[in-house]
N, C-alpha and C positions, 0 to 999 in steps of 0.2 A: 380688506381695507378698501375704501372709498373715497377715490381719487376725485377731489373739487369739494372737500367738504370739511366741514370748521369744526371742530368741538368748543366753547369756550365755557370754561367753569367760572361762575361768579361776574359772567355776562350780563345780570341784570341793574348792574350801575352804571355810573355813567360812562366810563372809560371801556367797559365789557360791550355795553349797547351800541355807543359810538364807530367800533372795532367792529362789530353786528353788520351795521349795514353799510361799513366799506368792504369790507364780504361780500356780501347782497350785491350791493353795487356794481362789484368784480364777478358775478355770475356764480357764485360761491354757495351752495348750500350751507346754512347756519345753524347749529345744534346749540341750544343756551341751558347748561345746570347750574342754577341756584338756586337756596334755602328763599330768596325772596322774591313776590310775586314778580312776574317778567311783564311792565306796563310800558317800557322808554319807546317802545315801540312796536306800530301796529302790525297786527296782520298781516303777513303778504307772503307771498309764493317763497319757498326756500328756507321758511324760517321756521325752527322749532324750539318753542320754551317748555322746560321741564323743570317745575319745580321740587327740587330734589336737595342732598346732601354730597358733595362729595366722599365723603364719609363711608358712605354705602358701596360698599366693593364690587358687590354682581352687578347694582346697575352702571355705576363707572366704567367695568370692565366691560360692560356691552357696549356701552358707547363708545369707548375707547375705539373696539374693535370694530364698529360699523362708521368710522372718521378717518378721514385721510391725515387729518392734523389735531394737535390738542392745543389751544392757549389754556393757560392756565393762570387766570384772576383771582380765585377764590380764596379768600382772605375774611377773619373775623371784623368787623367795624365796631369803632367808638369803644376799642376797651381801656377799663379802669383800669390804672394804675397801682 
């Protein structure tokens, strides 16, 4: 485990990205998986987009394991009723 360091699933909206770099902010390394491209925000030291599935077990389970924390956002949007 890796102490100062964010997981957050389905980080790449707004409320995920937002959360991103109050992290950052805090000196906080940022790990972001989600299914959609990660554009809320740019570039910078601490931060990693992974466009990915939570879905996907080995790679969840690696990151898991190399994070000190998990938020967990990841949620389908806009489904039909």
């Amino acid at each position: 485990m890796r102490f100062g360091s964010v997981l957050i699933t389905g980080g790449a909206g707004f409320i995920g990205a937002s959360l991103a770099q109050r992290f950052l902010t805090s000196g906080l390394s940022v790990t972001v998986l989600d299914t959609a491209p990660f554009d809320r925000l740019p570039p910078q030291a601490g931060l990693t987009g992974i466009q990915g599935d939570v879905r996907d077990d080995a790679r969840v389970d690696q990151l898991v394991a190399s994070s000190g924390s998990v938020i967990h956002w990841a949620a389908v949007g806009g489904v039909d009723e």
